[in-house]
BATIVEX-603156 format. One record per residue (C-alpha): x, y, z; residue in three letters. Coordinates in Angstrom, 2 decimals, padded with zeros to 5 digits. Example, Ala and Ser with C-alpha at 12.3 -4.5 7.8 and 13.67 -1.06 7.14 Angstrom:
// residues 2
[site [012.30, -004.50, 007.80], ALA]
[site [013.67, -001.06, 007.14], SER]
This chain:
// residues 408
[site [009.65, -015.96, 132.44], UNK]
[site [006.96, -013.89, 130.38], UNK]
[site [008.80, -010.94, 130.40], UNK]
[site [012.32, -012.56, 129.60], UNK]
[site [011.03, -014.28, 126.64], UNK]
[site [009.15, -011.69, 125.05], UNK]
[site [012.16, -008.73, 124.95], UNK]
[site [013.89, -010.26, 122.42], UNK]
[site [010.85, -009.92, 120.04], UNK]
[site [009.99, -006.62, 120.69], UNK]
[site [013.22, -005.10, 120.00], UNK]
[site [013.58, -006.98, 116.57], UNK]
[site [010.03, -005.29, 115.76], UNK]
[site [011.44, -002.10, 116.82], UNK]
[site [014.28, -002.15, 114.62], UNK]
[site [012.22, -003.40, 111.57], UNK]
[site [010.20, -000.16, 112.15], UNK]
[site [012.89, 002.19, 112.25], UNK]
[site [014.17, 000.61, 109.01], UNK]
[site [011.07, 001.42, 107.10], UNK]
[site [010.54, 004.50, 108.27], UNK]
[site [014.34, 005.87, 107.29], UNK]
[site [013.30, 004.29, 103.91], UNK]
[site [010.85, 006.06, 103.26], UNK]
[site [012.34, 009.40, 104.24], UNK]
[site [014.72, 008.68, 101.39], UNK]
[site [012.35, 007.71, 098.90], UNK]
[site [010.48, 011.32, 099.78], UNK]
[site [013.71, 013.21, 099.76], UNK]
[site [014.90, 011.52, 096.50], UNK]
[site [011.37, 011.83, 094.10], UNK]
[site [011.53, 015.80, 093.41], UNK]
[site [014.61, 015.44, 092.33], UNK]
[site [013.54, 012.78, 089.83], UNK]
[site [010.70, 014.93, 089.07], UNK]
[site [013.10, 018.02, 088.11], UNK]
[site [015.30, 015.53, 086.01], UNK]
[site [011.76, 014.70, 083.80], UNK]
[site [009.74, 017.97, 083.78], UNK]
[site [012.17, 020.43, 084.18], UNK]
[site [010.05, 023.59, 085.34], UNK]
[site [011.35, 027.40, 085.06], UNK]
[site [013.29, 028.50, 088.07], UNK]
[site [012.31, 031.52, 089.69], UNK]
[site [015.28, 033.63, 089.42], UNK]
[site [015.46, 036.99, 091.26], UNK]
[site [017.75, 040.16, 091.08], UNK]
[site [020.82, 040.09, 088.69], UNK]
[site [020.12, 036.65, 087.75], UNK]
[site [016.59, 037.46, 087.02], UNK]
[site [017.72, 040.84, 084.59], UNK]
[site [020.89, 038.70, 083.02], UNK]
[site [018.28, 036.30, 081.35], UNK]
[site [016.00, 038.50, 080.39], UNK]
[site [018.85, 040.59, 078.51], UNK]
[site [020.06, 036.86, 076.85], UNK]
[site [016.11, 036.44, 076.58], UNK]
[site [016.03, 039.81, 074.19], UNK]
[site [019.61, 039.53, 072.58], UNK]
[site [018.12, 036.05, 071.31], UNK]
[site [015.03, 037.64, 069.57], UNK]
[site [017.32, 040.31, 068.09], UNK]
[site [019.41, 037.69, 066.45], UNK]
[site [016.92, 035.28, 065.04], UNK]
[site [015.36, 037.02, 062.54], UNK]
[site [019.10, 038.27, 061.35], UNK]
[site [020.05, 034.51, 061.07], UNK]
[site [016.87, 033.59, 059.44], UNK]
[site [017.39, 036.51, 056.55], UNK]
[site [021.17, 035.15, 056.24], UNK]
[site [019.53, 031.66, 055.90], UNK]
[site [017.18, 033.22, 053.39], UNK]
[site [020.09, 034.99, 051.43], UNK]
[site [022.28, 031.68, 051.53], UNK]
[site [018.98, 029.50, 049.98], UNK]
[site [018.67, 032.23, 047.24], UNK]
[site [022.49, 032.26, 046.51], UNK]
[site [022.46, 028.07, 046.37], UNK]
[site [019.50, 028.23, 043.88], UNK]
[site [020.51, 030.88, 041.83], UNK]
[site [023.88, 029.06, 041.42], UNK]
[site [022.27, 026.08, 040.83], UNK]
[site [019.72, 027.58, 037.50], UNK]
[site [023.00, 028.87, 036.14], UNK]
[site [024.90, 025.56, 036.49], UNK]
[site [021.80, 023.84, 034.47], UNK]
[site [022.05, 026.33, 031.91], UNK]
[site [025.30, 026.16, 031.55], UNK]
[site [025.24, 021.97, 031.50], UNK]
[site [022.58, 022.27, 029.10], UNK]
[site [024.75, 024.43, 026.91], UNK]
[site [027.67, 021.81, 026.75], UNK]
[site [024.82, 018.81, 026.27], UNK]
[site [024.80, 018.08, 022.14], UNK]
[site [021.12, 018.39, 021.12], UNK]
[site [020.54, 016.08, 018.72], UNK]
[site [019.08, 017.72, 015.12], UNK]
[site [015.58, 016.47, 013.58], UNK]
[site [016.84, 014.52, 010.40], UNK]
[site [015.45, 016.26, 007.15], UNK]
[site [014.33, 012.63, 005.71], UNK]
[site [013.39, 010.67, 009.10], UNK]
[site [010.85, 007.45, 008.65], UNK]
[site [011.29, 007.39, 004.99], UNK]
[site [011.43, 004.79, 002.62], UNK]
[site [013.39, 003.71, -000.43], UNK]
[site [010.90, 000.42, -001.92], UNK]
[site [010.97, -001.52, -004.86], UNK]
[site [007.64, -002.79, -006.75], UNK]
[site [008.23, -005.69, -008.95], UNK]
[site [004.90, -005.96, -011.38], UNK]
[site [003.41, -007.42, -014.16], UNK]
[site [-000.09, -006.71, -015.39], UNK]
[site [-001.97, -006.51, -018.73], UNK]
[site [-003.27, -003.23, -020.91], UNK]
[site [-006.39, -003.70, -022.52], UNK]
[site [-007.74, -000.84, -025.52], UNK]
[site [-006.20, 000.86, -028.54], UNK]
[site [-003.88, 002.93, -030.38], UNK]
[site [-005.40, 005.55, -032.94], UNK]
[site [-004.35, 006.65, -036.31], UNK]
[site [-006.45, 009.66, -037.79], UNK]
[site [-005.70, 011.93, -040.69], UNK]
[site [-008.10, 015.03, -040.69], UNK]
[site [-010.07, 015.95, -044.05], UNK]
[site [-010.59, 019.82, -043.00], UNK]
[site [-007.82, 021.71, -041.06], UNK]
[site [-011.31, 023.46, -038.67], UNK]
[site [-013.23, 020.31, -038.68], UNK]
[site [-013.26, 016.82, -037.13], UNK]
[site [-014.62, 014.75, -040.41], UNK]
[site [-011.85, 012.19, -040.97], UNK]
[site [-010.51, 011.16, -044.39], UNK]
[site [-008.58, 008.12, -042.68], UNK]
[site [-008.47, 006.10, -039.55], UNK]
[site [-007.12, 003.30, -038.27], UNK]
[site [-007.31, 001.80, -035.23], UNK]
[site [-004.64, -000.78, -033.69], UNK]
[site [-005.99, -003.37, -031.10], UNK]
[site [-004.00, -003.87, -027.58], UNK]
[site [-006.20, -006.68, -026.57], UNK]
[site [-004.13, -007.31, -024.52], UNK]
[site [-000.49, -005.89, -024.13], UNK]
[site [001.36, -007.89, -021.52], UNK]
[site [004.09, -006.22, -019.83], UNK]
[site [006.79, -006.49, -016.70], UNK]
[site [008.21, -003.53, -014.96], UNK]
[site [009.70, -001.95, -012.05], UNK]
[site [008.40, 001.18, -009.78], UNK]
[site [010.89, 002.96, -007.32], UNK]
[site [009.23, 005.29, -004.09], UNK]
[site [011.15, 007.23, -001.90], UNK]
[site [008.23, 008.48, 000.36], UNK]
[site [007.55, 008.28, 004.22], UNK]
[site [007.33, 005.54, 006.21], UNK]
[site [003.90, 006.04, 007.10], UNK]
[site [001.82, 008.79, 005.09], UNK]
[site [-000.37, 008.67, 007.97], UNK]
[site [001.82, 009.84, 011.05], UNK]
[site [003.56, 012.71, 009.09], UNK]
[site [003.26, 015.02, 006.04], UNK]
[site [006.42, 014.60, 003.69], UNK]
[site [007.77, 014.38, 000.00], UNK]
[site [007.21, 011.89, -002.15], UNK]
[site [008.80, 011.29, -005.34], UNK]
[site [008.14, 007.90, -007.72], UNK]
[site [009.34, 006.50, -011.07], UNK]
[site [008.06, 003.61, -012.66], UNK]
[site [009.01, 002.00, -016.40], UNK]
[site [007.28, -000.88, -017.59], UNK]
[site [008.31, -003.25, -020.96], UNK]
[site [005.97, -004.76, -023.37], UNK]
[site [005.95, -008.34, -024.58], UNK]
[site [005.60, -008.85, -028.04], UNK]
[site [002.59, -010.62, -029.16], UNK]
[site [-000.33, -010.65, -031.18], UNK]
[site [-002.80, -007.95, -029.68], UNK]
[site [-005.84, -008.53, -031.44], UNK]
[site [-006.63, -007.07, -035.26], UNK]
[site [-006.31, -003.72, -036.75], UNK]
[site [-009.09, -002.00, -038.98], UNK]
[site [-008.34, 000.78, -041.78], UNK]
[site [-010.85, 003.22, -042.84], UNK]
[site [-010.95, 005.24, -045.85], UNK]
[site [-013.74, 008.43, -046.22], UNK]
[site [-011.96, 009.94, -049.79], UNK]
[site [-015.14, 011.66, -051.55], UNK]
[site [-014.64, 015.55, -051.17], UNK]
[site [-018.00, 016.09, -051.01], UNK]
[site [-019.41, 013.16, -049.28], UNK]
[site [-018.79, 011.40, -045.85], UNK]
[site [-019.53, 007.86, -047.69], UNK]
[site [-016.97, 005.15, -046.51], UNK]
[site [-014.86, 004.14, -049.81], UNK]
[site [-012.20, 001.64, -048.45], UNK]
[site [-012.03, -001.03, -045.57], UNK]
[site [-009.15, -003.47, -044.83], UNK]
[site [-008.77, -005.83, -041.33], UNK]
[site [-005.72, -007.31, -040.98], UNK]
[site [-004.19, -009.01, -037.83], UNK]
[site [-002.19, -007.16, -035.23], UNK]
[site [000.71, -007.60, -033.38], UNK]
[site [002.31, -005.55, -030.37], UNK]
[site [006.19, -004.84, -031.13], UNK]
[site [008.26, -002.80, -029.28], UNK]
[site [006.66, -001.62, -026.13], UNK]
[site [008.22, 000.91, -023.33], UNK]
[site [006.50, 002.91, -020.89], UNK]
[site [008.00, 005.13, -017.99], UNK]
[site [006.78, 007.49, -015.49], UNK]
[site [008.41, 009.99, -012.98], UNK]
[site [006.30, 011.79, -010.26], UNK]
[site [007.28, 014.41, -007.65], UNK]
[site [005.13, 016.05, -005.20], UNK]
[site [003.95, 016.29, -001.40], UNK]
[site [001.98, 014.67, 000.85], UNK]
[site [-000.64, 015.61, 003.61], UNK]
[site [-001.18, 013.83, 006.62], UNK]
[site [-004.90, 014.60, 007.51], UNK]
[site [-005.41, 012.05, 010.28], UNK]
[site [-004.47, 008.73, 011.55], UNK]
[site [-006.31, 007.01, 008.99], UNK]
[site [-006.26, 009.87, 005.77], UNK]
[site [-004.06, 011.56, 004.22], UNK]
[site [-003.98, 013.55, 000.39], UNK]
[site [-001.57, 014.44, -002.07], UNK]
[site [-000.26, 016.21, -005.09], UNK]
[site [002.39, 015.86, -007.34], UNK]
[site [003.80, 016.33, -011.54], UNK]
[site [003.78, 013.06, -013.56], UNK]
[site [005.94, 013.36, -016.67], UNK]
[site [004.96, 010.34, -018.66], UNK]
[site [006.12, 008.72, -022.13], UNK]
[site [005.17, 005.69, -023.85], UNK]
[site [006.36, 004.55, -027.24], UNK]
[site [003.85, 001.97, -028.19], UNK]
[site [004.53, 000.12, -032.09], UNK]
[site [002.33, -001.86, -034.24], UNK]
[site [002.60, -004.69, -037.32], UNK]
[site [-000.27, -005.60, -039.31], UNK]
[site [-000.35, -008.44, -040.87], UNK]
[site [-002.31, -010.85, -043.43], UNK]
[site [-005.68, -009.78, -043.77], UNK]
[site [-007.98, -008.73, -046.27], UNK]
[site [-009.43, -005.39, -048.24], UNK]
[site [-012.83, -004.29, -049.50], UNK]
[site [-012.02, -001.09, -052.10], UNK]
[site [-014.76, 000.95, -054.15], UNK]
[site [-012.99, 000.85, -057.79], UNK]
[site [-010.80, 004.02, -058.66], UNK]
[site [-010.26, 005.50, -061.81], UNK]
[site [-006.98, 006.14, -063.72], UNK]
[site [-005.64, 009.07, -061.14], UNK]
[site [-006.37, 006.43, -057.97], UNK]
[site [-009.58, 008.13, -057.09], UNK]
[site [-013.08, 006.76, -056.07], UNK]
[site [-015.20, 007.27, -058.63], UNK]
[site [-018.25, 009.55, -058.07], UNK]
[site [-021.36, 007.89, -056.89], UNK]
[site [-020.19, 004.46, -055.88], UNK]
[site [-021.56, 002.77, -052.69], UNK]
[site [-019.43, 000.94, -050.07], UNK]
[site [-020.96, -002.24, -048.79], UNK]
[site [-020.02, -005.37, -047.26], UNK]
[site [-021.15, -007.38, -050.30], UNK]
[site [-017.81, -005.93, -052.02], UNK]
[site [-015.93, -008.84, -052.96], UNK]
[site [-012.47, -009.06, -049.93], UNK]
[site [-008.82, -009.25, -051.65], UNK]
[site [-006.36, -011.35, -049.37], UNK]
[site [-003.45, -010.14, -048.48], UNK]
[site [-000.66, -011.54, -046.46], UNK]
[site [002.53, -010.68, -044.56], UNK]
[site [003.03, -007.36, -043.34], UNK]
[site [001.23, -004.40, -044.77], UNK]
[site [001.69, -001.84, -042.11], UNK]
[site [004.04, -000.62, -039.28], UNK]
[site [002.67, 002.00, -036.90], UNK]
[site [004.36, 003.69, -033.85], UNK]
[site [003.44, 006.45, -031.61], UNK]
[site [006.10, 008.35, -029.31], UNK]
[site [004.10, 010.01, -026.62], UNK]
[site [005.67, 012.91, -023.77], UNK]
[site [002.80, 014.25, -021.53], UNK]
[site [002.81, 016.20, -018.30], UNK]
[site [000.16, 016.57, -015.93], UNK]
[site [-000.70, 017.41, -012.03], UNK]
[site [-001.92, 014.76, -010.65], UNK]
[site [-004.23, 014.21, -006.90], UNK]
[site [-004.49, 011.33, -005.20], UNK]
[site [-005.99, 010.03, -001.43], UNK]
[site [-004.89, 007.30, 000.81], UNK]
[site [-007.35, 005.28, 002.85], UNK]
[site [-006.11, 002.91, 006.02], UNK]
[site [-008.83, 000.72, 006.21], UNK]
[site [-007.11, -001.33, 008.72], UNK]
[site [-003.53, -001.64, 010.27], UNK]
[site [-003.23, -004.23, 006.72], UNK]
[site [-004.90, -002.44, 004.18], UNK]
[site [-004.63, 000.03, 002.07], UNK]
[site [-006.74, 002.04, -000.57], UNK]
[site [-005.73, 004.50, -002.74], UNK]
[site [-007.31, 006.41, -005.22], UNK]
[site [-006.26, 009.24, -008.01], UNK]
[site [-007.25, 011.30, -011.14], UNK]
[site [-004.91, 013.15, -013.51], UNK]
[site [-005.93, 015.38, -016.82], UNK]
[site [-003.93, 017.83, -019.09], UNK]
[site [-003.66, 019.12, -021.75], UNK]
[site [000.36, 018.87, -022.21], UNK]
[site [000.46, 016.39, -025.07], UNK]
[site [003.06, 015.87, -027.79], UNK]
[site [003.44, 012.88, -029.92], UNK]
[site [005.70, 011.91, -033.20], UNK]
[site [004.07, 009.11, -034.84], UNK]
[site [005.41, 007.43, -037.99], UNK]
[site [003.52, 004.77, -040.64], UNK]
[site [005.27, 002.59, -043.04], UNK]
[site [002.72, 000.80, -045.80], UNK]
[site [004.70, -001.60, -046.93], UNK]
[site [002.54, -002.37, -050.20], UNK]
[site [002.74, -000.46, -053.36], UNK]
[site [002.89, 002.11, -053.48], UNK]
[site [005.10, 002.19, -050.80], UNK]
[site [005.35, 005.30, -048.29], UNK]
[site [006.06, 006.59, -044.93], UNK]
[site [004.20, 009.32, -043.35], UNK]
[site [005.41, 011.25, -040.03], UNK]
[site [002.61, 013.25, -037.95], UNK]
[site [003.06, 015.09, -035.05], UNK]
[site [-000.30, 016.00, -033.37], UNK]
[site [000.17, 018.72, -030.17], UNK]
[site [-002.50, 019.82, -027.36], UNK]
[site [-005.31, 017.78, -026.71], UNK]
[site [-006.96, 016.07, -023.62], UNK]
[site [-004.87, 013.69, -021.09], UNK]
[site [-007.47, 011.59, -018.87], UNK]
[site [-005.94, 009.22, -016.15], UNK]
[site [-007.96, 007.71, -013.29], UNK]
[site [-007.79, 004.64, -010.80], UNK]
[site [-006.91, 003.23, -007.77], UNK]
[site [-004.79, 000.43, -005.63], UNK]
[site [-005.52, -001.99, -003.01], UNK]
[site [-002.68, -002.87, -000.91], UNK]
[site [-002.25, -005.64, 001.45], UNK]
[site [000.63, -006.02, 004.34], UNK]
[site [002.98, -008.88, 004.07], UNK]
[site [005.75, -009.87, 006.17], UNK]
[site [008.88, -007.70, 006.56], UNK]
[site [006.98, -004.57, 005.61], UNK]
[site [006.20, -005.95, 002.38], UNK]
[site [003.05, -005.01, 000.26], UNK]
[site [000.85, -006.89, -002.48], UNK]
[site [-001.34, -004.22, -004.57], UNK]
[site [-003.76, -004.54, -007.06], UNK]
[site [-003.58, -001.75, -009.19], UNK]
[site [-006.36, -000.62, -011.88], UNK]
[site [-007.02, 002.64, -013.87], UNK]
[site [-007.90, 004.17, -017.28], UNK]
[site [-006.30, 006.31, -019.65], UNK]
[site [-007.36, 008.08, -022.16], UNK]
[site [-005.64, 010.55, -024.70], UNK]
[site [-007.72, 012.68, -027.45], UNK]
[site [-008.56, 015.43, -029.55], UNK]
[site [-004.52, 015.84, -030.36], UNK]
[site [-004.07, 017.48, -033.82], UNK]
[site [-000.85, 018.35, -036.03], UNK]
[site [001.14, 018.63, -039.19], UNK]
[site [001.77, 015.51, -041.06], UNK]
[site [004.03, 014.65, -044.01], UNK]
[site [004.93, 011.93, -046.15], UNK]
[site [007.75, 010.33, -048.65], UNK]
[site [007.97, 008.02, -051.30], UNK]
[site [010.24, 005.86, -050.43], UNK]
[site [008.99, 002.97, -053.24], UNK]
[site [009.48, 005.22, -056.00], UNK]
[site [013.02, 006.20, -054.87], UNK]
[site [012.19, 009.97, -053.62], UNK]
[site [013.36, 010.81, -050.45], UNK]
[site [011.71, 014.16, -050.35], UNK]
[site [009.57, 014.86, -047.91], UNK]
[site [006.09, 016.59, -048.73], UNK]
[site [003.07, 017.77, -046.48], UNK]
[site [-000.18, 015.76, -047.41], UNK]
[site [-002.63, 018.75, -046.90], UNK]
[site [-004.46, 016.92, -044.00], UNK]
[site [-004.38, 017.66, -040.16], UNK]
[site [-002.77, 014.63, -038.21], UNK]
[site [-004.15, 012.78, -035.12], UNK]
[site [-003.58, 010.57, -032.90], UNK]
[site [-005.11, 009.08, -029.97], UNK]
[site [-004.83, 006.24, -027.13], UNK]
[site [-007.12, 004.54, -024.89], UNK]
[site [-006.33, 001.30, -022.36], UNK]
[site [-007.42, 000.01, -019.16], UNK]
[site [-004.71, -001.27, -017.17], UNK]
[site [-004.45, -003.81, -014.46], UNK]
[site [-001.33, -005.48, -012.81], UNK]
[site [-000.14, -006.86, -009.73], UNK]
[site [002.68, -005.67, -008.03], UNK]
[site [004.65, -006.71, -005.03], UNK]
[site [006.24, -004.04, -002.92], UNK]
[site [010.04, -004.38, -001.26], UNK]
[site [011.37, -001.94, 001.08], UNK]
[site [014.98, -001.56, 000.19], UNK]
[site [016.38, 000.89, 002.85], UNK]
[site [014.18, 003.00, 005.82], UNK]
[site [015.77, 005.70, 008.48], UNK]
């Protein structure tokens, strides 16, 4: 009964062996080849085989460095091609030009302001000397006046150099302008004053214009200096008026007699209406400098000096009183003194507020004069035998406000 039962069992364990075992036969027979399909390794080749890839072996060296150099030509082809087709691209591309007058600007200042000084009237007793024989001296205190000032300069004189160019003209108002004071100095011999009137003054017609051209220097972001021609005229005219007069006595020929004493204790004649008319007609020319200053990205300072010596003026005076006469003198030369400065302030819209302030001053101009009797019905002209002068002084301050009109 032992054996019987246990037969079955020991077969079934037989077989289960013989399974595992034929297992792992296959697993052992199946891994190399795995192994090969991973990590392929070189196989040992012998005879032809073996001298066939060592002939494919060389004939691949031989070839690679030919490919490589064709590479190496194609590479050089494809770039040359490509610098010509950029050169030639660039060649069809417009390139836009640099625009002569870029960042300028066309402005507009709309001012008024005030001049403050005097006109001068001088006759000359000797031709090489400066002793007067008459002088009178016409009061702007003060000349009101409105104007306009055009600028076609760049945009910012502190980013580039550039031309400028500037005119400015400037109108008078009528008014009374102070008084007006005539001195007489007729002894040959003597410089003793001999005749003295003051009578009141009044501004008439009143135009002044200047035109500049020139250059200007960027020196750095802040900086920057210039230089240009002014051409300047003014025509600047005169009344006086009511008054008085304080003459030594004369004798029959009109003359001073010898030896008389001016003083103020001569007894003053009243006079009234108008007496005199004066005008001066000035046309000067002179270089003029002038410096820029940002002090900050609002304001502005600006400062400038002129002189000459280019001076021409026609003058003309009318007495009115009897006798009645008009003289015409045209001093030439002399010395042309301008200074000042401006303070400008950024507004909206690129617009600018400036104070402006300088000084002029015009002298030692000297010429023929010549007179007429127009009372006594002679219109003959005649030269008086005395040098003419003339002269001009004035501060001037206005206020201006700056408008650009048209910027590229």
């Amino acid at each position: 009964m032992t054996k019987s039962s246990n037969r079955p069992y020991s077969h079934k364990m037989f077989c289960i062996k013989r399974t595992c075992v034929l297992v792992i036969v296959a697993l052992l027979c199946i891994m190399p080849v795995w192994a090969q399909t991973d990590n392929p390794e070189p196989v040992n080749l012998s005879g032809t085989e073996t001298e066939q890839a060592d002939a494919e072996t060389e004939e691949d060296e031989t070839t690679q460095p030919e490919d490589e150099a064709e590479l190496a030509v194609d590479e050089e082809d494809e770039f040359e091609y490509f610098i010509w087709d950029t050169e030639d691209i660039t060649e069809d591309i417009p390139v836009p030009k640099k625009k002569r007058f870029e960042n300028y600007n066309f402005s507009c200042n709309f001012f008024s302001g005030a001049l403050y000084g005097r006109g001068e009237e001088i006759l000359y007793k000797y031709p090489d000397k400066n002793n007067y024989v008459s002088e009178l001296l016409w009061d702007l205190k003060p000349l009101v006046y409105f104007g306009l000032d055009f600028d076609f300069s760049p945009h910012d004189p502190f980013g580039r150099s550039g031309f400028v160019t500037s005119g400015t003209v400037r109108f008078g108002i009528p008014l009374k302008s102070g008084k007006m004071e005539d001195r007489d100095w007729q002894f040959r011999d003597s410089e003793g004053l001999t005749n003295y009137s003051q009578h009141e003054a009044f501004s008439m017609n009143t135009v002044m214009a200047d035109l500049s051209a020139g250059y200007s220097w960027r020196l750095t972001d802040f900086l920057s200096l210039g230089a240009c021609g002014e051409l300047s005229y003014m025509y600047l005219s005169w009344s006086a008026e009511n008054g008085y007069y304080q003459y030594l006595d004369t004798d029959i020929y009109g003359n001073p007699i010898p030896g008389d004493v001016w003083t103020e204790a001569i007894p003053k004649k009243d006079l009234y209406g108008p007496v005199i008319l004066y005008n001066q007609n000035w046309l000067i020319f002179a270089p003029l400098v002038q410096a820029k200053w940002k002090i900050n990205a609002y304001i502005t300072l600006e400062g400038f000096f002129a002189y000459s010596p280019l001076i021409y003026c026609a003058a003309r005076d009318d007495h009115l009183l009897d006798p009645r006469r008009t003289s015409w003198y045209y001093p030439l030369l002399g010395h042309y003194f301008k200074g000042g400065g401006k303070l400008s302030f950024l507004l909206f819209s690129k617009a600018e507020l400036s104070l402006y302030f300088s000084y002029k001053h015009i002298m030692g101009s000297r010429g023929n004069a010549y007179y007429q009797k127009t009372g006594a019905g002679d219109s003959q002209m005649y030269q008086n035998g005395y040098d003419a002068g003339a002269g001009f002084s004035a501060y001037d301050l206005r206020l201006a406000l700056k408008i650009p009109l048209y910027s590229r």
